[in-house]
C-alpha positions in Angstrom: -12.9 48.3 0.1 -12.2 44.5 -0.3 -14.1 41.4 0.3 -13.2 39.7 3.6 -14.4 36.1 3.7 -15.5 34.7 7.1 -15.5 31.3 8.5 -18.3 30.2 10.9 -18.2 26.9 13.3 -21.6 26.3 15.0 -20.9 23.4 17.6 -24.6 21.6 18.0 -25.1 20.7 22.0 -26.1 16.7 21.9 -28.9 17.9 24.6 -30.5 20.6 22.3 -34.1 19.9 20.8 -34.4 19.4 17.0 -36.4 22.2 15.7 -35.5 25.2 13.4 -33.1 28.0 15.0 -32.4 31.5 13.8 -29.9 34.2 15.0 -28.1 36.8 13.5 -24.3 37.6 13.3 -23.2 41.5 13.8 -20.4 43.2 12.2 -18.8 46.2 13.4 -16.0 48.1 11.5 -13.4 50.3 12.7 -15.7 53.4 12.2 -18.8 52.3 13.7 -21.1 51.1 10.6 -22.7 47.5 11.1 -24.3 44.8 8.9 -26.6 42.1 10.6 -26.5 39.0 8.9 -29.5 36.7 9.5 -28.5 32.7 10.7 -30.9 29.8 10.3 -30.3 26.6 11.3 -32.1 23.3 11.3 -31.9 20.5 14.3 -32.8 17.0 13.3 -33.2 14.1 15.5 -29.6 12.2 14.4 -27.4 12.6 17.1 -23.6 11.7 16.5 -21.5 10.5 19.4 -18.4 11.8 20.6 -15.2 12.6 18.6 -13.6 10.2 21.5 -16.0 7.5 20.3 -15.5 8.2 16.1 -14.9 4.9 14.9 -12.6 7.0 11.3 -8.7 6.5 12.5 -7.6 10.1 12.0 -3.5 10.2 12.2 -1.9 12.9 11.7 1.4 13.5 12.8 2.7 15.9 15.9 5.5 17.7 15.8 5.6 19.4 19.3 9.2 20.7 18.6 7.7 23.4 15.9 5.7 24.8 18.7 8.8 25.3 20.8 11.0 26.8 18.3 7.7 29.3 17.1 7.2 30.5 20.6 10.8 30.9 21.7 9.6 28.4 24.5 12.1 25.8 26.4 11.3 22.4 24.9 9.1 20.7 27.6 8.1 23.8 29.6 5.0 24.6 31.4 5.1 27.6 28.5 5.4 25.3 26.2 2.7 22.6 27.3 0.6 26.1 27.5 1.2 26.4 23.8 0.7 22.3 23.0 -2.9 22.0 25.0 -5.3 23.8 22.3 -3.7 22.9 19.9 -4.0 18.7 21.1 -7.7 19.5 22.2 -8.5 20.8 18.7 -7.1 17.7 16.8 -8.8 15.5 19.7 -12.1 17.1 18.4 -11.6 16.3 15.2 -11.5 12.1 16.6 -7.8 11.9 16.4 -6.9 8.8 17.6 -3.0 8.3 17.6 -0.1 9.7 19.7 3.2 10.7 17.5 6.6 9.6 19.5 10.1 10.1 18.1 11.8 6.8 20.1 14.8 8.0 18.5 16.1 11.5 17.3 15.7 12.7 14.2 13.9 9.9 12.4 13.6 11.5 9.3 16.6 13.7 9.5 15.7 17.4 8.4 12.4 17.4 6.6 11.1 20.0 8.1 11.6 23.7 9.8 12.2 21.4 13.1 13.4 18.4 13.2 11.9 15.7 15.1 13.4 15.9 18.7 13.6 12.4 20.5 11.9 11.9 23.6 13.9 8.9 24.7 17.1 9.5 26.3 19.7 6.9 24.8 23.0 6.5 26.9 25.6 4.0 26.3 27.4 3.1 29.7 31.0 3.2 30.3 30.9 -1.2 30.7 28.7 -1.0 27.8 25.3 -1.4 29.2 22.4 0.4 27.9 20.3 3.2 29.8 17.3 4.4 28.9 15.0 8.1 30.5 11.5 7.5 29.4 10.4 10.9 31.4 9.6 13.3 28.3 8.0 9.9 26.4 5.9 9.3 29.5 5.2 12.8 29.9 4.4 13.5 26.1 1.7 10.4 26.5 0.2 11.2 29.5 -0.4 15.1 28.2 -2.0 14.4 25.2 -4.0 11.4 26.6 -5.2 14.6 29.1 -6.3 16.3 26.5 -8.2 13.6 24.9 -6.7 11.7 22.8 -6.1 8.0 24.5 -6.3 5.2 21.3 -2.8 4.7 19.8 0.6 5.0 20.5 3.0 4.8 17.4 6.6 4.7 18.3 8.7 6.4 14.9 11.1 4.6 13.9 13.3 1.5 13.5 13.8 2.2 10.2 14.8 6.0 9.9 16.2 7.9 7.3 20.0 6.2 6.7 19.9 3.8 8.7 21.0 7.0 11.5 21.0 6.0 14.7 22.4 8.8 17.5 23.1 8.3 21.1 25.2 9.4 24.3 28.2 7.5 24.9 29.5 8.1 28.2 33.3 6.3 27.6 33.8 8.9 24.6 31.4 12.0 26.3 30.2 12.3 23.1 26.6 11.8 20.9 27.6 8.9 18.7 26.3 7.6 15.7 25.6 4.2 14.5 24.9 3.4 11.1 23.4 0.0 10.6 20.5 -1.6 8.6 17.7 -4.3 9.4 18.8 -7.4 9.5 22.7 -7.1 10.4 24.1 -8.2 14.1 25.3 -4.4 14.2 21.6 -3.0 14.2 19.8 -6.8 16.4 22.9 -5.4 19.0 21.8 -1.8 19.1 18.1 -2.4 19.2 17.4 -5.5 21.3 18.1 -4.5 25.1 15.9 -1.3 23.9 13.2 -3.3 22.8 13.3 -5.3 26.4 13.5 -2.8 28.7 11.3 -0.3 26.4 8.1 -3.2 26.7 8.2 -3.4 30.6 8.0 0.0 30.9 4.9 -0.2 28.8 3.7 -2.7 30.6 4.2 -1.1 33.7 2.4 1.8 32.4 -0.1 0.3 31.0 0.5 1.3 27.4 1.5 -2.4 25.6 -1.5 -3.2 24.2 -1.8 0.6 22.4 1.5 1.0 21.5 3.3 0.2 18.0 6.9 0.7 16.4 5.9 2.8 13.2 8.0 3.1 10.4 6.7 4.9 6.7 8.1 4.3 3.4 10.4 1.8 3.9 11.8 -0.8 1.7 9.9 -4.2 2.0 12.8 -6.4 2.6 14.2 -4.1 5.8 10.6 -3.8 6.8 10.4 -8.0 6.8 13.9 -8.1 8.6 12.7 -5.3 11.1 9.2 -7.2 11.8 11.3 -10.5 12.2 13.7 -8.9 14.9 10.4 -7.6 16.7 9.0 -10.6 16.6 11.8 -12.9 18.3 12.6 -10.1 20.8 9.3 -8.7 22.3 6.2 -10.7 21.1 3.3 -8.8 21.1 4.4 -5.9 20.0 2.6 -4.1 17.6 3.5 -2.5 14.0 2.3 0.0 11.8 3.4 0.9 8.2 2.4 4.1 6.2 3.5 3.2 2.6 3.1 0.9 -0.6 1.1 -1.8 -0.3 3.3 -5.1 0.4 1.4 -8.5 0.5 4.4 -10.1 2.1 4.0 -8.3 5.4 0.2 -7.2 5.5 -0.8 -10.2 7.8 2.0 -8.8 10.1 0.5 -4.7 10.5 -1.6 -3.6 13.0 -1.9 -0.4 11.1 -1.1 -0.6 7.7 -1.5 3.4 5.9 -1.1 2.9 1.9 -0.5 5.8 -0.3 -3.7 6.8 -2.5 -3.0 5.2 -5.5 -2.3 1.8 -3.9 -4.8 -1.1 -4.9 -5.5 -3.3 -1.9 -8.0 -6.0 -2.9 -11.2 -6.2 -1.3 -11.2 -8.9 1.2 -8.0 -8.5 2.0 -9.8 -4.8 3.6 -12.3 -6.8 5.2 -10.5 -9.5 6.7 -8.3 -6.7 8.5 -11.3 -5.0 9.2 -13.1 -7.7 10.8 -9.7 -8.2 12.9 -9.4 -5.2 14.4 -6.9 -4.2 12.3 -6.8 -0.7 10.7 -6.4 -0.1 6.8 -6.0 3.4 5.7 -4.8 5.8 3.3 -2.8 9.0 2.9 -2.0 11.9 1.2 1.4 13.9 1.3 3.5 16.4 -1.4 2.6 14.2 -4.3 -0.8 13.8 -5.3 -2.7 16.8 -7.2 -5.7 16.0 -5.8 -7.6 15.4 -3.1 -5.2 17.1 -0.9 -5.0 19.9 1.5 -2.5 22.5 0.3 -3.3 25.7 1.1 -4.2 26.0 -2.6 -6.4 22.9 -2.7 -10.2 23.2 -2.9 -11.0 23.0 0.5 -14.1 20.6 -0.4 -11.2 18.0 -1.2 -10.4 17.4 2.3 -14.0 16.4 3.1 -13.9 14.6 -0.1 -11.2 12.2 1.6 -13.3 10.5 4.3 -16.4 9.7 1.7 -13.4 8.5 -0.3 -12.0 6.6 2.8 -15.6 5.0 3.3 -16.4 3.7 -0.8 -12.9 1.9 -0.4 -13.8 0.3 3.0 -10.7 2.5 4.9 -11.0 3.0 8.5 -9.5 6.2 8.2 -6.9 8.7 6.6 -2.9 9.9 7.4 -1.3 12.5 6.8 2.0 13.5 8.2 1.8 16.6 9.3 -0.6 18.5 11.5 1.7 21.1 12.6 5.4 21.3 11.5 5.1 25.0 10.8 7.4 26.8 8.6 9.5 29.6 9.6 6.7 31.7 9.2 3.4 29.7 9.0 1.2 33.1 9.3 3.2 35.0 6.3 4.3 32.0 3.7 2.8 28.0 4.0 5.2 27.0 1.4 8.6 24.9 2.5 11.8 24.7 0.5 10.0 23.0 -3.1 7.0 21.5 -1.6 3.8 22.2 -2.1 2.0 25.0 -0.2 0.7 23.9 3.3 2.2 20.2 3.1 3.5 20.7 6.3 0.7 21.4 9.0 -3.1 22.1 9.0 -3.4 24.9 11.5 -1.9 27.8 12.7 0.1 29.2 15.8 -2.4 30.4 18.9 -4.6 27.6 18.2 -5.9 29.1 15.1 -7.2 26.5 12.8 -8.1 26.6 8.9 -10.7 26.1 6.6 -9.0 23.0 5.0 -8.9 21.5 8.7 -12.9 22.4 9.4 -13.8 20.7 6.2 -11.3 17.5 7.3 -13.5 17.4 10.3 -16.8 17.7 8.8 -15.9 14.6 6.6 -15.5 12.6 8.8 -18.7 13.5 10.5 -19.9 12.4 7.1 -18.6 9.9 7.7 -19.7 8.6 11.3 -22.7 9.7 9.4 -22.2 6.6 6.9 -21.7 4.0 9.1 -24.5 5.2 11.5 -26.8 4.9 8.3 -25.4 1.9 6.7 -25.9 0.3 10.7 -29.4 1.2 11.1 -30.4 0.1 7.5 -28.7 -3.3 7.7 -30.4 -3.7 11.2 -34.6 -3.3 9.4 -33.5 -5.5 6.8 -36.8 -3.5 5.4 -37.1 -3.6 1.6 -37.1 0.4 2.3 -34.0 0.2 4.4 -32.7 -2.0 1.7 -33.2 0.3 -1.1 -31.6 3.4 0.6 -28.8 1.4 1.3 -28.8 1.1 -2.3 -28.8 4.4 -3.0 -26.3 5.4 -0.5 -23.8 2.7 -1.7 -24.2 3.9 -5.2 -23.2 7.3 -4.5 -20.3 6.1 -2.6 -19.5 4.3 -5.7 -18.7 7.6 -7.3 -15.5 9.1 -4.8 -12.6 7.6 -7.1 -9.8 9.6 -7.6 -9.8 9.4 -11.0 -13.7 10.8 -11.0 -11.8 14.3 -9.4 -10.0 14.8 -13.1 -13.6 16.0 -14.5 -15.8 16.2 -11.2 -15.1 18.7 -8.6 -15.1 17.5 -4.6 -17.9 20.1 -3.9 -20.3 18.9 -6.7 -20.4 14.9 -5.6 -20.5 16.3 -1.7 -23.6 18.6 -2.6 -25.5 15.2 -3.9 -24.1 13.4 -1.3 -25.4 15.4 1.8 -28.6 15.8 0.1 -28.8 11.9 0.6 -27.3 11.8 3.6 -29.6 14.2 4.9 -33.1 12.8 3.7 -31.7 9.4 4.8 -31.1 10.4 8.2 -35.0 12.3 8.5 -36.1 9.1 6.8 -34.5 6.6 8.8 -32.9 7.5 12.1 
């Protein structure tokens, strides 16, 4: 005798016909009564491509180490691949488009239930020559490239928490620890025959040109001295930043992520833009709202991407898509963080409403720049004046607007455009 809500997913074949379809969904309870509930749905003629070919830069982090620890799995297992795939192939549906590698172990210490595990092998010879096993990097990549997700490679971190950097030393037949900041001979020493050796592998594997040394939250003048050292040692190499915005450096990220109440100007957005250069936002255990705590309205995580396309982002981070907690099916809250902050779905592959309406935004907003395409293409006085109205909508997805406008109210006007724009137009 209590309300059990139920969330339905109806996948649209690109083939199918547009026309209005109706079917009905049966429920059966444990004692044999059933209540038919009747399903219509209407086709149009707008046809969105692939999640592969989504132009929105979806990020959010991997932590394949949770999954181990959750299914009492060895790290790296056919089990545990088993585990990984539909979870990977759900988050490649929703037009992920970047691969999370720890380069080094622990990059950000203990944040979470599990730690990030490194899936480079580090080993200090006895003569002091450096060794490096790329085999659970490479295999890492090549899985979730399998599974469809092929764009970017970021590479966390040269900058990790403390300055922590742990390896094997074979003359001691210990895991050592070198502490050492951007910038010093200590920290050039430890990092440049890496940074050699690490780029031909790339290049033999045919990763360079995707791949990028990420670091998040760092101070600007060890992010300068980092970007410097990367420079001179491997040209070419990309990086990517999730942080505040830093003028000094922008020129020099590939991928720069700001937080959500960072104030990049305009044409600084469209010059990056117009290089091929990604400029997005995030989210994480500070901002109220929009989020996507457990507790958040769930119309706030589709909110994001029509926030992502008024402030001209190419997409949205956020830093954990499944870094479960000891018991992400019982309790979503870790240590004094907010509920959910750590991952999106749920063991088994099971997903969430929060990560269904993350999807459907950015649908929205393939949507947008299918629309905003076409419209600038007629050059109609029509096409001009929908544009218009489209663009004045957008206008309205400011954060501050969610302190007296719900998400869900701006999103009901908005697909009521978007709809009639796309019959009108498309």
């Amino acid at each position: 005798k209590t309300t059990q809500p139920v969330w339905i997913s109806i996948d649209v074949p690109e083939a199918i016909q547009p026309g209005l379809y109706s079917g009905s969904l049966l429920v059966r309870s444990g004692t044999g009564d059933q209540l038919e509930f009747l399903i219509e749905l209407e086709i149009g003629d707008a046809i969105l491509p692939d999640p592969s070919a989504w132009s929105y830069h979806l990020d959010l982090w991997q932590n394949p180490s949770a999954v181990a620890r959750y299914h009492n799995v060895i790290p790296w297992s056919e089990e545990h691949y088993a585990y990984l795939e539909p979870l990977i192939k759900n988050l490649a549906n929703a037009g992920q488009k970047v691969i999370t590698t720890s380069i080094i172990d622990r990059p950000w210490n203990g944040q979470t239930q599990d730690a990030y595990r490194g899936m480079i092998d580090w080993r200090k010879k006895e003569d002091g020559s450096w060794q490096f096993d790329y085999s659970i990097f490479d295999e890492w990549v090549e899985f979730v490239q399998r599974c469809g997700i092929n764009d970017q490679i970021n590479c966390y971190t040269m900058i990790p928490w403390g300055n922590r950097f742990l390896f094997y030393d074979e003359s001691k037949s210990i895991v050592d620890t070198l502490v050492a900041r951007p910038g010093t001979k200590e920290y050039e020493d430890h990092w440049r025959d890496f940074l050699i050796d690490f780029s031909a592998h790339l290049k033999d594997k045919g990763w360079f040109e995707k791949t990028a040394i990420a670091m998040d939250e760092r101070e600007v003048e060890d992010m300068q001295k980092a970007i410097d050292f990367v420079a001179r040692t491997v040209p070419g190499l990309k990086i990517t930043l999730a942080g505040g915005y830093h003028p000094e450096i922008e020129r020099d990220l590939y991928d720069m992520c700001v937080a959500s109440n960072q104030i990049i100007p305009e044409d600084v957005i469209e010059r990056r833009t117009l290089a091929g250069k990604h400029t997005t936002y995030y989210t994480c255990c500070v901002e109220a709202f929009p989020n996507n705590f457990t507790f958040s309205p769930p119309a706030e995580s589709t909110w994001q991407a029509w926030h992502a396309a008024n402030k001209g982002y190419t997409g949205y981070l956020r830093w954990a898509y499944m870094s479960w907690v000891l018991e992400p099916l019982l309790d979503s809250r870790f240590r004094n963080w907010p509920a959910g902050d750590t991952y999106f779905v749920y063991p088994e592959a099971r997903t969430s409403i929060r990560f269904e309406r993350l999807r459907e935004g950015i649908q929205d907003f393939e949507k947008i720049r299918i629309l905003r395409e076409t419209l600038n293409a007629r050059n109609t006085r029509e096409a001009r004046e929908a544009l218009q109205l489209l663009d004045e909508h957008l206008e309205k997805y400011e954060i501050s607007t969610l302190e007296k406008t719900p998400a869900g109210v701006m999103l009901s006007e908005g697909k009521i455009i978007l709809d009639r724009l796309s019959k009108q137009n498309l």
